[in-house]
mmJSON file of the N, C-alpha and C atoms, coordinates in Angstrom:
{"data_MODEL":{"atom_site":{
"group_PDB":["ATOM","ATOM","ATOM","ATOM","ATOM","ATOM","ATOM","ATOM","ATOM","ATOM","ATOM","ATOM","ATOM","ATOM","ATOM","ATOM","ATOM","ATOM","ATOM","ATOM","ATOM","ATOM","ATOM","ATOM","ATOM","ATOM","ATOM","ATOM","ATOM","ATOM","ATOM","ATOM","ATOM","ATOM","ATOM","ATOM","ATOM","ATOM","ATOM","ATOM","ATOM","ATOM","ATOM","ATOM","ATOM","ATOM","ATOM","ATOM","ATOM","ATOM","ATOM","ATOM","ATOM","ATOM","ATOM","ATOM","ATOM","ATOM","ATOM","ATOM","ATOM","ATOM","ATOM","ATOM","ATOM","ATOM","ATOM","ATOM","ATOM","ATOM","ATOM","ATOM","ATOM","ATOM","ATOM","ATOM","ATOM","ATOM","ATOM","ATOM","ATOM","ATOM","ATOM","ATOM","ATOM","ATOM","ATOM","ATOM","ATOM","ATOM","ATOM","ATOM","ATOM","ATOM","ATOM","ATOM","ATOM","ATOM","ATOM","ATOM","ATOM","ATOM","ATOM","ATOM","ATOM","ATOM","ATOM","ATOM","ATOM","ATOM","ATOM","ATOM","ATOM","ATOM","ATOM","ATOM","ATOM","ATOM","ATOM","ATOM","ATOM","ATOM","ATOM","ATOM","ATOM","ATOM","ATOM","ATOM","ATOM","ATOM","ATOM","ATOM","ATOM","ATOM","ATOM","ATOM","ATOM","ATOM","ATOM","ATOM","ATOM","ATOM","ATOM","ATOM","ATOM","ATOM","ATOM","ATOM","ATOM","ATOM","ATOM","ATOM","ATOM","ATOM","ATOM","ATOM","ATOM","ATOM","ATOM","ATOM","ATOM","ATOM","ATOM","ATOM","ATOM","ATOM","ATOM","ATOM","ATOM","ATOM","ATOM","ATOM","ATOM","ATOM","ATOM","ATOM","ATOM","ATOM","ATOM","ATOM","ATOM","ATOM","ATOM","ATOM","ATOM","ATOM","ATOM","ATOM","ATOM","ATOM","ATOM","ATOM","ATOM","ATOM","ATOM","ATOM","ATOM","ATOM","ATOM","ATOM","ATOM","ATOM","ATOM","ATOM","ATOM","ATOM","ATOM","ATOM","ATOM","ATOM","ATOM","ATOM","ATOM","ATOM","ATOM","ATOM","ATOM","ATOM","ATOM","ATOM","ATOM","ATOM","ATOM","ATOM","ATOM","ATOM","ATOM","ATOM"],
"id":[1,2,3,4,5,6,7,8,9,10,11,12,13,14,15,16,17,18,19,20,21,22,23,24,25,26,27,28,29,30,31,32,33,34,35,36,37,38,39,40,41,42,43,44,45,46,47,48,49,50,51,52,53,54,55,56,57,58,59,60,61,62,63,64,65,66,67,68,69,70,71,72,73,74,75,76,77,78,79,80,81,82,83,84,85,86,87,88,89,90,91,92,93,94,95,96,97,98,99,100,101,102,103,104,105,106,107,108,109,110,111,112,113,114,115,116,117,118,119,120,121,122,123,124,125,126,127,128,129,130,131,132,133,134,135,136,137,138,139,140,141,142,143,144,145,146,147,148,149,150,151,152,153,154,155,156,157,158,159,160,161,162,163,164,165,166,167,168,169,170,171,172,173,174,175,176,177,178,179,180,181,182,183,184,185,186,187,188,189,190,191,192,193,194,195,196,197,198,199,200,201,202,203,204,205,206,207,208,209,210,211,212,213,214,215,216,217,218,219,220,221,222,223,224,225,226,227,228],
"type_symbol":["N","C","C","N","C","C","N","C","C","N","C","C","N","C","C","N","C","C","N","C","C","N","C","C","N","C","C","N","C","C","N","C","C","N","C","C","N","C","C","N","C","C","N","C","C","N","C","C","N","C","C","N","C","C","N","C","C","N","C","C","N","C","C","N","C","C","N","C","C","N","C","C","N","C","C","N","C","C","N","C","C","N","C","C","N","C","C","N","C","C","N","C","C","N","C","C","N","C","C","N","C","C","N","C","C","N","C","C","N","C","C","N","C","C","N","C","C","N","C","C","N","C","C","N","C","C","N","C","C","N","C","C","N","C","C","N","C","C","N","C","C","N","C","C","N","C","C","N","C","C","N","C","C","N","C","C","N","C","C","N","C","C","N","C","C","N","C","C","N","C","C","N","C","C","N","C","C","N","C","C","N","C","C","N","C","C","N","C","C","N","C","C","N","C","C","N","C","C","N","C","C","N","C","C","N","C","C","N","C","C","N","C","C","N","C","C","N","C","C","N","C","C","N","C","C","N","C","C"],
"label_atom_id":["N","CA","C","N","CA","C","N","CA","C","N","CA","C","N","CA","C","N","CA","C","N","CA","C","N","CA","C","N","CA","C","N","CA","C","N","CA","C","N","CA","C","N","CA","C","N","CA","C","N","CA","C","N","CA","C","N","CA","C","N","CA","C","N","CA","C","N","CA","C","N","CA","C","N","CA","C","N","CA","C","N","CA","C","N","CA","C","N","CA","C","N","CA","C","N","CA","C","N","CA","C","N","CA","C","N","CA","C","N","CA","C","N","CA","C","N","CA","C","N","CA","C","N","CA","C","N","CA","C","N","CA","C","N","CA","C","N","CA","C","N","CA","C","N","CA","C","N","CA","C","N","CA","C","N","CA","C","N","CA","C","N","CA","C","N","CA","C","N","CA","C","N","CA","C","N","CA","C","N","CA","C","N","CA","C","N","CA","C","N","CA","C","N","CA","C","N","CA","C","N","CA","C","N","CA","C","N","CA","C","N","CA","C","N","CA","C","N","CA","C","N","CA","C","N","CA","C","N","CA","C","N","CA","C","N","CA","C","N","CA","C","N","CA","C","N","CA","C","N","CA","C","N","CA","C","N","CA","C","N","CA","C","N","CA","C"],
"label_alt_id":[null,null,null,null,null,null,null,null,null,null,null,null,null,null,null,null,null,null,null,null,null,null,null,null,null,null,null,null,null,null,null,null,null,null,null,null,null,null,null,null,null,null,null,null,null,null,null,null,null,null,null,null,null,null,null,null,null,null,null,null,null,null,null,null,null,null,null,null,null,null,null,null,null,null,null,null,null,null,null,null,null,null,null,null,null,null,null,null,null,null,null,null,null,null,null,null,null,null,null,null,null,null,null,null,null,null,null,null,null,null,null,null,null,null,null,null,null,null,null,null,null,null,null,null,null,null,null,null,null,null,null,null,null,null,null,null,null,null,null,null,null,null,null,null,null,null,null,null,null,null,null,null,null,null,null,null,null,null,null,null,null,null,null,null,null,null,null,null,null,null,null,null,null,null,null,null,null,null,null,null,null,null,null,null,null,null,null,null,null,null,null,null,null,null,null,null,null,null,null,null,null,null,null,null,null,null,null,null,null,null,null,null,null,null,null,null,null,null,null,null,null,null,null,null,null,null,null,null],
"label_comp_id":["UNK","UNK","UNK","UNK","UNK","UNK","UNK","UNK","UNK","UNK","UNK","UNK","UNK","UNK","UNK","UNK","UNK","UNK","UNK","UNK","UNK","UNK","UNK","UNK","UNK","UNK","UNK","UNK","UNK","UNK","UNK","UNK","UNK","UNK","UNK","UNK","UNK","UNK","UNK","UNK","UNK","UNK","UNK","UNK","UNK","UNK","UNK","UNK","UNK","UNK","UNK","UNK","UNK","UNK","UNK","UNK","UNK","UNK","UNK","UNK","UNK","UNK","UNK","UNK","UNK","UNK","UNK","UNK","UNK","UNK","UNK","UNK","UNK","UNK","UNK","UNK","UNK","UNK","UNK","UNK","UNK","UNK","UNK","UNK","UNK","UNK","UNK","UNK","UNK","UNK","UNK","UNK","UNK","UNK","UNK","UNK","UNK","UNK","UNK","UNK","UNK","UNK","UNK","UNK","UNK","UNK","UNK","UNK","UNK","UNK","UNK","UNK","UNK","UNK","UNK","UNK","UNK","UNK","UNK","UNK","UNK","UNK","UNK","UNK","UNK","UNK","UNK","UNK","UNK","UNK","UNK","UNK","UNK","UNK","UNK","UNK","UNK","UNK","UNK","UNK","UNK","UNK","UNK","UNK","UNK","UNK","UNK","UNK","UNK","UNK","UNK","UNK","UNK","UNK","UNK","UNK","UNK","UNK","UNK","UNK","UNK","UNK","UNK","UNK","UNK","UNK","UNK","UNK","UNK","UNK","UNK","UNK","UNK","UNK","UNK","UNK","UNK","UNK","UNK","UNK","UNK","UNK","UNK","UNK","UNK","UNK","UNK","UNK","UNK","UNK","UNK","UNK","UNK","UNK","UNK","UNK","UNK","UNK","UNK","UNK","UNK","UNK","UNK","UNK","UNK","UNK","UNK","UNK","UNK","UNK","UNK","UNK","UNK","UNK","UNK","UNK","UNK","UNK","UNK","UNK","UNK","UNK","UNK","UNK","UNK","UNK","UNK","UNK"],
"label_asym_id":["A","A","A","A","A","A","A","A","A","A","A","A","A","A","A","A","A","A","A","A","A","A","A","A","A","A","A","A","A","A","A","A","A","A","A","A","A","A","A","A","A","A","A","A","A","A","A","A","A","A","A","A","A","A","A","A","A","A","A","A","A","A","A","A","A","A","A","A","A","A","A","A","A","A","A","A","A","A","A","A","A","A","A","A","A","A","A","A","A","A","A","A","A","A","A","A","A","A","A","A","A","A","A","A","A","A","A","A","A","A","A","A","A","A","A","A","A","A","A","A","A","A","A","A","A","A","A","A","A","A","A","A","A","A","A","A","A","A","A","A","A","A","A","A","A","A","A","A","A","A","A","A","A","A","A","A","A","A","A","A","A","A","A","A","A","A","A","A","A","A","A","A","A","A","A","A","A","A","A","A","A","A","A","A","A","A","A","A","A","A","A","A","A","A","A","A","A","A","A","A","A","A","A","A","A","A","A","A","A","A","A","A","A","A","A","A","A","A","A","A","A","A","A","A","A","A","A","A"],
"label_entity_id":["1","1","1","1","1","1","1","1","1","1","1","1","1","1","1","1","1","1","1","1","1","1","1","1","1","1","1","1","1","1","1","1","1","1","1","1","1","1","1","1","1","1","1","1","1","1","1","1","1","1","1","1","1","1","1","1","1","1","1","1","1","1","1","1","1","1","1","1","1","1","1","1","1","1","1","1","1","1","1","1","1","1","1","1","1","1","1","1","1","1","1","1","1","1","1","1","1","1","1","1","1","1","1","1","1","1","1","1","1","1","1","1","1","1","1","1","1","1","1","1","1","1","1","1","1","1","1","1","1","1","1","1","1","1","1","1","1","1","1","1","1","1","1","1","1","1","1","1","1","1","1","1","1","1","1","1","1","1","1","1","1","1","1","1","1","1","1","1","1","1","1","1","1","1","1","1","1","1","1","1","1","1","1","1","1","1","1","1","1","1","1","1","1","1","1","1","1","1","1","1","1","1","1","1","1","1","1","1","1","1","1","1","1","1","1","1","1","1","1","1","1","1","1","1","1","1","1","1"],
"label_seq_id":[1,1,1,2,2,2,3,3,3,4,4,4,5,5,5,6,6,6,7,7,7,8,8,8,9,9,9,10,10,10,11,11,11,12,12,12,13,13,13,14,14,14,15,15,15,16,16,16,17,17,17,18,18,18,19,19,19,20,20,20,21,21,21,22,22,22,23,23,23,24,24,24,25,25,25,26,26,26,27,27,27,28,28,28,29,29,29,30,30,30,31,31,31,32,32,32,33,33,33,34,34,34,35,35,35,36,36,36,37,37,37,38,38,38,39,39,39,40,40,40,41,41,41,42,42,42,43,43,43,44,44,44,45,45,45,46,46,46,47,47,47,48,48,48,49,49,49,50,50,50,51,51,51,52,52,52,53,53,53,54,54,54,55,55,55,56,56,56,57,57,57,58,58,58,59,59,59,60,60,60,61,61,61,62,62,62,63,63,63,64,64,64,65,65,65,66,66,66,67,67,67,68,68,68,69,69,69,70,70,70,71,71,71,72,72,72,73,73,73,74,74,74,75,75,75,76,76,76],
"pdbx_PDB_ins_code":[null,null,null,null,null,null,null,null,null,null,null,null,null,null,null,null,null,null,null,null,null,null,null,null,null,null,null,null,null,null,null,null,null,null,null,null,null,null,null,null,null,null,null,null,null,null,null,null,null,null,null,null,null,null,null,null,null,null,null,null,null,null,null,null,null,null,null,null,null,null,null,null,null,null,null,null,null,null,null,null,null,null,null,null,null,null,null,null,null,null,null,null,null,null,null,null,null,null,null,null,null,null,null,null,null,null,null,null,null,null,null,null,null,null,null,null,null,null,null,null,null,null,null,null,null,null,null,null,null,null,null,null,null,null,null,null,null,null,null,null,null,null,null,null,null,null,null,null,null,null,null,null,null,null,null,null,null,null,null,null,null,null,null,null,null,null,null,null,null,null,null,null,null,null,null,null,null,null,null,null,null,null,null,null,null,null,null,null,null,null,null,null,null,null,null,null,null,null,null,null,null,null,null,null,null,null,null,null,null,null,null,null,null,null,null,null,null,null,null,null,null,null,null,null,null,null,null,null],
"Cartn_x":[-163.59,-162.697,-161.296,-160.559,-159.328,-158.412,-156.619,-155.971,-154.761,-154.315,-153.368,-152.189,-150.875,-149.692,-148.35,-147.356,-146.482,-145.915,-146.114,-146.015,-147.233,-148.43,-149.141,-150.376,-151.589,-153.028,-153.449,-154.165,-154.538,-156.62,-156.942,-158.051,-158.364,-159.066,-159.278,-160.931,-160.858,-162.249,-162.838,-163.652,-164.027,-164.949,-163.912,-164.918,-165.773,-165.004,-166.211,-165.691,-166.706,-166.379,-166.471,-165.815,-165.718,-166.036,-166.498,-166.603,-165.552,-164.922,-163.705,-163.427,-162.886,-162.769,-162.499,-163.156,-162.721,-162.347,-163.161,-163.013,-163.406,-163.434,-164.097,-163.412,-163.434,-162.209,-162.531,-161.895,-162.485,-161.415,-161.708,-161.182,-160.949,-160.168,-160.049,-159.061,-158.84,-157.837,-157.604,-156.314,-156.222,-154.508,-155.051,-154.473,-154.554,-153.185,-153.368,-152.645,-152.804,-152.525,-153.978,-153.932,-155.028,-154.572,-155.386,-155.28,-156.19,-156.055,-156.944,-156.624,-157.47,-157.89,-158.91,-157.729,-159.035,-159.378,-160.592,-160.916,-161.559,-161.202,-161.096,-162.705,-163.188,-164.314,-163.913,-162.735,-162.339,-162.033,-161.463,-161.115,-162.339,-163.387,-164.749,-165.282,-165.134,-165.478,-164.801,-163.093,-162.556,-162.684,-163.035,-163.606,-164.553,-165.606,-167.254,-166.667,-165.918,-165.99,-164.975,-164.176,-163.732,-164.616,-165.765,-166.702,-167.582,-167.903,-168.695,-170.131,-170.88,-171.906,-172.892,-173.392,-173.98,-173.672,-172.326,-171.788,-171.177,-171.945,-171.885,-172.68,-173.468,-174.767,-174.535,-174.173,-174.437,-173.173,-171.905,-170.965,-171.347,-171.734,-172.197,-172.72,-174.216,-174.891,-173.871,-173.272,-172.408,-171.674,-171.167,-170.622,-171.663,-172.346,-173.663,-173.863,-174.211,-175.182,-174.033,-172.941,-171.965,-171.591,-171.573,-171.019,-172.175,-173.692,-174.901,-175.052,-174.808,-174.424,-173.529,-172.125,-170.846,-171.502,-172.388,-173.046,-173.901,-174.859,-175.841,-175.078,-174.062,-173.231,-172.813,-172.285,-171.798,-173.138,-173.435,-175.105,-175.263,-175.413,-176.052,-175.319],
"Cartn_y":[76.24,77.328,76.731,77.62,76.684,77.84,77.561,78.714,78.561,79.266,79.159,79.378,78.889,79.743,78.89,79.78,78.979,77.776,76.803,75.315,75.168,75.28,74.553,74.939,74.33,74.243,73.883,74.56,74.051,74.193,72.668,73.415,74.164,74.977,75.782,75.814,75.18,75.093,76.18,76.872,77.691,77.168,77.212,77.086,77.413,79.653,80.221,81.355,82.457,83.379,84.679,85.687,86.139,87.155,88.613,89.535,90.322,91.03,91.752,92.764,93.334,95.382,95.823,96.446,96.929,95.88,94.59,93.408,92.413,91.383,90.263,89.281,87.96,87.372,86.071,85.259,84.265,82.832,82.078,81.344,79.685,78.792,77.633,76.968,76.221,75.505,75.406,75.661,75.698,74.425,73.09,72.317,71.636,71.516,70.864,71.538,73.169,74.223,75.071,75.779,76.652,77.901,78.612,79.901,80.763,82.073,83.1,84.162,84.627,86.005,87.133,88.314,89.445,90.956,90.921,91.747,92.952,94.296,95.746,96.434,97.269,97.696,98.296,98.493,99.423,97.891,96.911,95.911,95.716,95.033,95.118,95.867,97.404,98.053,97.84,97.731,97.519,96.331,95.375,93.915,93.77,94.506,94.88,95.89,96.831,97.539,96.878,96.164,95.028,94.79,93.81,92.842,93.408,95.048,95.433,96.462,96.608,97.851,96.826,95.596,94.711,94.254,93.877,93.729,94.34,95.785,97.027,96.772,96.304,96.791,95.649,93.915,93.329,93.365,93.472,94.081,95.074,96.379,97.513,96.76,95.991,95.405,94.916,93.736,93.118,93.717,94.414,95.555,96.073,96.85,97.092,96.427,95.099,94.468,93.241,92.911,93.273,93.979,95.155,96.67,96.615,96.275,96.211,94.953,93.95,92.577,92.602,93.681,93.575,94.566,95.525,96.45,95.533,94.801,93.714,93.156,92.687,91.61,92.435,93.278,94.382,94.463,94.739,95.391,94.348,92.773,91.6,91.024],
"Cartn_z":[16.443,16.106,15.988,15.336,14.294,14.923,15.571,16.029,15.101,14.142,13.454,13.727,14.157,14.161,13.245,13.741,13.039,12.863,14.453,14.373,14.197,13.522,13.211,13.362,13.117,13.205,14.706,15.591,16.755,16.916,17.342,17.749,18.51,19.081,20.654,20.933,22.351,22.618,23.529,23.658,24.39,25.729,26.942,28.351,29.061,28.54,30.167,29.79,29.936,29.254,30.634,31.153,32.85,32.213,33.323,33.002,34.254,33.91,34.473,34.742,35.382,35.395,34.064,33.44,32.754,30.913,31.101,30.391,30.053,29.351,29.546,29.005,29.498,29.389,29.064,27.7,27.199,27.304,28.481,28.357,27.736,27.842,27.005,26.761,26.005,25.247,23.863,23.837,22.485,22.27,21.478,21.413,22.83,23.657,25.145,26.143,25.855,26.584,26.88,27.841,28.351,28.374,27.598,26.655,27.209,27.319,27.829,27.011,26.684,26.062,26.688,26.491,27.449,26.248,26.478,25.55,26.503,25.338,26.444,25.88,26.135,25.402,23.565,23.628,22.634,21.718,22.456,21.753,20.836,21.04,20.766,19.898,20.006,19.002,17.884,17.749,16.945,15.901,16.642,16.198,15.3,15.661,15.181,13.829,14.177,12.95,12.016,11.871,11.113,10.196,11.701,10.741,10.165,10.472,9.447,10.523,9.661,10.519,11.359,10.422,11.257,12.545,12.835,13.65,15.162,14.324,15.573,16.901,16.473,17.168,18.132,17.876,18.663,19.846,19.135,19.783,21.067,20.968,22.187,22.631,22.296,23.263,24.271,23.878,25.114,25.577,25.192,26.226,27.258,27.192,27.478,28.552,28.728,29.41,29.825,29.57,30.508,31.722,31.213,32.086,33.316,32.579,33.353,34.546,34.092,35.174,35.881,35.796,36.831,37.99,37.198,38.474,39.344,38.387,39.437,40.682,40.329,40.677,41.874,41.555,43.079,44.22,43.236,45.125,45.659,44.755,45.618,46.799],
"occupancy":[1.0,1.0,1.0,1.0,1.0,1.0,1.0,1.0,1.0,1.0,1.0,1.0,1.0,1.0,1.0,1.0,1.0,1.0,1.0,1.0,1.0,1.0,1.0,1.0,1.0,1.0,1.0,1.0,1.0,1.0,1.0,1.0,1.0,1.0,1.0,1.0,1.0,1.0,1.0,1.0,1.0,1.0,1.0,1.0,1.0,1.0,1.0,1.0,1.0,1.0,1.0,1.0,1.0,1.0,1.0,1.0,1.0,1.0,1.0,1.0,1.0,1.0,1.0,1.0,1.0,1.0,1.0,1.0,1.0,1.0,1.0,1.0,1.0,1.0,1.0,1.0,1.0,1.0,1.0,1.0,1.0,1.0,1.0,1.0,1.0,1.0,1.0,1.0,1.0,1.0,1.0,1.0,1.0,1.0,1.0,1.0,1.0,1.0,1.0,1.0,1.0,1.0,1.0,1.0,1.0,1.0,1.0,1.0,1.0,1.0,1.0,1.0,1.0,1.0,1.0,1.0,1.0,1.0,1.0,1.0,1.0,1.0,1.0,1.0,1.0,1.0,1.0,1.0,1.0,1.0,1.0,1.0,1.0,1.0,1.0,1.0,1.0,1.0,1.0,1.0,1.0,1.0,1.0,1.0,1.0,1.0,1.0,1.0,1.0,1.0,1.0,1.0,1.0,1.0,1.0,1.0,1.0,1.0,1.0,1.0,1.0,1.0,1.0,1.0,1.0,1.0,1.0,1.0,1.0,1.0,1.0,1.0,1.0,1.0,1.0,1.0,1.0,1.0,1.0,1.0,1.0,1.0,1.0,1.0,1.0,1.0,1.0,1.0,1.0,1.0,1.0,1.0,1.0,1.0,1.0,1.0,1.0,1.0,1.0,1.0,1.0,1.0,1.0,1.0,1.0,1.0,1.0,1.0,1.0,1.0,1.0,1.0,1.0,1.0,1.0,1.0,1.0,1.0,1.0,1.0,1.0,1.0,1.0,1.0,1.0,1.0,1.0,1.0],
"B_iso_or_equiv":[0.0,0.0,0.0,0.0,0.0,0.0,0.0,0.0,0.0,0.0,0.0,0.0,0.0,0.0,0.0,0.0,0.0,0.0,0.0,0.0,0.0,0.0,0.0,0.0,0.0,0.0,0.0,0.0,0.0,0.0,0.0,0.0,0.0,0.0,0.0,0.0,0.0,0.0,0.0,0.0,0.0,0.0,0.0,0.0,0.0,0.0,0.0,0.0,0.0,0.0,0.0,0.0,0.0,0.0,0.0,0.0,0.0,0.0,0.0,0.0,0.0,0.0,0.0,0.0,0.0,0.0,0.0,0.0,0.0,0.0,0.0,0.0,0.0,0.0,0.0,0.0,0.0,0.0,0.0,0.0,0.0,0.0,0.0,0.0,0.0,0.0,0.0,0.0,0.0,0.0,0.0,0.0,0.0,0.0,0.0,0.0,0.0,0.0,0.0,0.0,0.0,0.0,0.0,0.0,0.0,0.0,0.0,0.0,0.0,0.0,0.0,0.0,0.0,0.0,0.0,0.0,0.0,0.0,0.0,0.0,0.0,0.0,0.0,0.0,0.0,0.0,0.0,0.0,0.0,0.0,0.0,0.0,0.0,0.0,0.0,0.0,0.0,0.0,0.0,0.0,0.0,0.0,0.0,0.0,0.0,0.0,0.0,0.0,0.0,0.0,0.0,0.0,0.0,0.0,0.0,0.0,0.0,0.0,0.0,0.0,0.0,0.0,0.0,0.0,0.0,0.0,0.0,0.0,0.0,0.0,0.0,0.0,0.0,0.0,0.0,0.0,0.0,0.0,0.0,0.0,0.0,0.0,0.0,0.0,0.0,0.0,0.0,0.0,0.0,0.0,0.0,0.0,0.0,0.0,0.0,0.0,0.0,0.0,0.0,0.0,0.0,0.0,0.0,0.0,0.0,0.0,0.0,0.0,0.0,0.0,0.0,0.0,0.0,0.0,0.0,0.0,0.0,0.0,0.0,0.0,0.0,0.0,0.0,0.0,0.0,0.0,0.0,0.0],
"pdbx_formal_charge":[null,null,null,null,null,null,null,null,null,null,null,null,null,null,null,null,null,null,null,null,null,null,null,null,null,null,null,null,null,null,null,null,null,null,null,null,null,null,null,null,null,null,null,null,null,null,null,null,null,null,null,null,null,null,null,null,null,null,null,null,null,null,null,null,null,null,null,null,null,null,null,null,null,null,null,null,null,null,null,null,null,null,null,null,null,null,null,null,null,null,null,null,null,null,null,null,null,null,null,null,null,null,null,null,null,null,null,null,null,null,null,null,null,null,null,null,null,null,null,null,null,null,null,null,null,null,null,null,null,null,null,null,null,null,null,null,null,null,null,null,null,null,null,null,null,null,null,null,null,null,null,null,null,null,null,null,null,null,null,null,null,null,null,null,null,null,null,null,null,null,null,null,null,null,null,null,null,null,null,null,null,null,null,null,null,null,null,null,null,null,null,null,null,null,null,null,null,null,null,null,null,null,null,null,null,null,null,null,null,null,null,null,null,null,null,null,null,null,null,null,null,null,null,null,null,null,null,null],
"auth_seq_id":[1,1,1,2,2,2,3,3,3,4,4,4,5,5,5,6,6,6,7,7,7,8,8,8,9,9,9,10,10,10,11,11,11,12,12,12,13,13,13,14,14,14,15,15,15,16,16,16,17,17,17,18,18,18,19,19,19,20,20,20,21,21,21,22,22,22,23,23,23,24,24,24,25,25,25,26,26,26,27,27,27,28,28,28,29,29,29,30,30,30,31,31,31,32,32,32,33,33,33,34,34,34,35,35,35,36,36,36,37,37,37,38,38,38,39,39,39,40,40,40,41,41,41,42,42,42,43,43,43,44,44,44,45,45,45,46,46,46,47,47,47,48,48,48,49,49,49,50,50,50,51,51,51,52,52,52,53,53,53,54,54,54,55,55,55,56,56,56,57,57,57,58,58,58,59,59,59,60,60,60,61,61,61,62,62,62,63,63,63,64,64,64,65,65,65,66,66,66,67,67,67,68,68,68,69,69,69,70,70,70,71,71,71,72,72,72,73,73,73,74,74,74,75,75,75,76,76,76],
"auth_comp_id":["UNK","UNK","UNK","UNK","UNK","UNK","UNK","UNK","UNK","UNK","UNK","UNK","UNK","UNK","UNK","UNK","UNK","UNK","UNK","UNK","UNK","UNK","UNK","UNK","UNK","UNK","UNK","UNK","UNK","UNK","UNK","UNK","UNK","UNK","UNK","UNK","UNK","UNK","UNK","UNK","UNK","UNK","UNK","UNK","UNK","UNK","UNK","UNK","UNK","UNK","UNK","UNK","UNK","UNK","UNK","UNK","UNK","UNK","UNK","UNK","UNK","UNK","UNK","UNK","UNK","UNK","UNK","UNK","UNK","UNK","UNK","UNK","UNK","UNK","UNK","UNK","UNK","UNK","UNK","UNK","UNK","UNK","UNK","UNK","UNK","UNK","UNK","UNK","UNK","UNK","UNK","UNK","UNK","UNK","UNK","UNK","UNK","UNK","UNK","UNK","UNK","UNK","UNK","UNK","UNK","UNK","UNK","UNK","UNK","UNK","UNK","UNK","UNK","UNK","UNK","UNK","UNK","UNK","UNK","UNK","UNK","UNK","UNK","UNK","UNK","UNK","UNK","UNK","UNK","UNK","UNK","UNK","UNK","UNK","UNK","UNK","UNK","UNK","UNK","UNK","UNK","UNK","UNK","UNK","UNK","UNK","UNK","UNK","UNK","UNK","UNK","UNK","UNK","UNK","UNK","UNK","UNK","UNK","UNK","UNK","UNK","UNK","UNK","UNK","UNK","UNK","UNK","UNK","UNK","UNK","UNK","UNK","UNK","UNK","UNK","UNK","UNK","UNK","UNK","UNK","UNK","UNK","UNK","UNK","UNK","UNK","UNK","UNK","UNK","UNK","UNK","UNK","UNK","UNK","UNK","UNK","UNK","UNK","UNK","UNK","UNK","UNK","UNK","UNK","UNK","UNK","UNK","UNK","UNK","UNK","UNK","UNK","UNK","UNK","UNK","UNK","UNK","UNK","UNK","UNK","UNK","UNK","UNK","UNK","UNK","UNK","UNK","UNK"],
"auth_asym_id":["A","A","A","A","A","A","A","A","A","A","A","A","A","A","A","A","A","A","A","A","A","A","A","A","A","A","A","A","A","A","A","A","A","A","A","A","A","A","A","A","A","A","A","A","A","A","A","A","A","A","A","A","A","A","A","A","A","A","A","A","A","A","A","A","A","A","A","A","A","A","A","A","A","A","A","A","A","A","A","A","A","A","A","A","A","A","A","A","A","A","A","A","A","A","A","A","A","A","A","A","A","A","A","A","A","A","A","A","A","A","A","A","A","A","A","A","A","A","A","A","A","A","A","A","A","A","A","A","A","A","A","A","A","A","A","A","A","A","A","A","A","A","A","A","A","A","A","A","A","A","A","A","A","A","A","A","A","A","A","A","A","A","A","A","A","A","A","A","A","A","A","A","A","A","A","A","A","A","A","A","A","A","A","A","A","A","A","A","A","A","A","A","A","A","A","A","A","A","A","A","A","A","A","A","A","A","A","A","A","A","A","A","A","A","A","A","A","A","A","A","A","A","A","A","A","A","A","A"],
"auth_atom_id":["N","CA","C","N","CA","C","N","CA","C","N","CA","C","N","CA","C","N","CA","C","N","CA","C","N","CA","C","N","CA","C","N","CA","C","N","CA","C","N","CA","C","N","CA","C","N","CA","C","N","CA","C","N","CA","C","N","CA","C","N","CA","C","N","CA","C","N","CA","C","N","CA","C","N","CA","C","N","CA","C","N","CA","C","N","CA","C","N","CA","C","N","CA","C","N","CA","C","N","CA","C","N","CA","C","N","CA","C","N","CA","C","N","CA","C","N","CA","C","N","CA","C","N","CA","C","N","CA","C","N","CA","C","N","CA","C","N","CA","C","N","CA","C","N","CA","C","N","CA","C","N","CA","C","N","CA","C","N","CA","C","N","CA","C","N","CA","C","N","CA","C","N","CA","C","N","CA","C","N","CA","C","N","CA","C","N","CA","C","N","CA","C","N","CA","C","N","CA","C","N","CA","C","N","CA","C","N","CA","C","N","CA","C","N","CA","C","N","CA","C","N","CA","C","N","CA","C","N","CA","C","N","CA","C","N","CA","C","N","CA","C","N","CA","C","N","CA","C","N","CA","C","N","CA","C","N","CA","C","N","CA","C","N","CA","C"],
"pdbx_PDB_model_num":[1,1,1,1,1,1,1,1,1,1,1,1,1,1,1,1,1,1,1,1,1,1,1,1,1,1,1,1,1,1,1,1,1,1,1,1,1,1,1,1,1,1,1,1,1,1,1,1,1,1,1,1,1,1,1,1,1,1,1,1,1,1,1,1,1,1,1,1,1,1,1,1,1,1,1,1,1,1,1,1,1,1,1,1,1,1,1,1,1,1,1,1,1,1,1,1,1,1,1,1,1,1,1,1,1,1,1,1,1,1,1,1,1,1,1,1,1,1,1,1,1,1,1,1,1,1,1,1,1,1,1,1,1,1,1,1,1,1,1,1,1,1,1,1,1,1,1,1,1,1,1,1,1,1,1,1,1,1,1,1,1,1,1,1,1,1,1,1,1,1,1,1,1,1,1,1,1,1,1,1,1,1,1,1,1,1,1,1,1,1,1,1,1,1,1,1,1,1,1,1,1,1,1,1,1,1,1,1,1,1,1,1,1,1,1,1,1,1,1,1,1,1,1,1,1,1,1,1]
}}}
C-alpha cells in the first residue's frame, strides 16, 4: 500500500489490526513513522458504499464478527 501526501510518496506497512470500543484500529508504518488509523462502524459502511454493493456485505461482516469477538473476549 502506497500513502500519498504532499511531501511525497510513502510506503505504509500494515502490523496489527485491534479491535476497540466502539472501533477497530489499524496499525503500522508509513515511511519511518508509525501511523494509526481508527475506523468507526459508520466509517466502514461509508467505505463499502464507496466501493460499491459488493463490498457491502464483506464490510458488515467485519463489523459483525468483530462486535462478536470483543463480546468473546469479555466473558473469558
Amino acid at each position: 500500500m502506497k500513502v500519498s501526501s504532499p511531501v511525497g510518496d510513502f510506503p505504509c506497512e500494515r502490523l496489527r489490526l485491534k479491535a476497540g470500543p466502539g472501533h477497530l484500529t489499524l496499525e503500522g508504518q508509513v515511511g519511518a513513522w508509525p501511523a494509526r488509523v481508527e475506523f468507526t462502524p459508520g466509517d466502514i459502511v461509508a467505505l463499502a458504499r464507496a466501493a460499491g454493493a459488493r463490498a457491502a456485505v464483506p464490510a458488515l461482516a467485519t463489523v459483525v464478527a468483530v462486535s462478536l469477538a470483543r463480546r468473546w473476549m469479555r466473558r473469558g
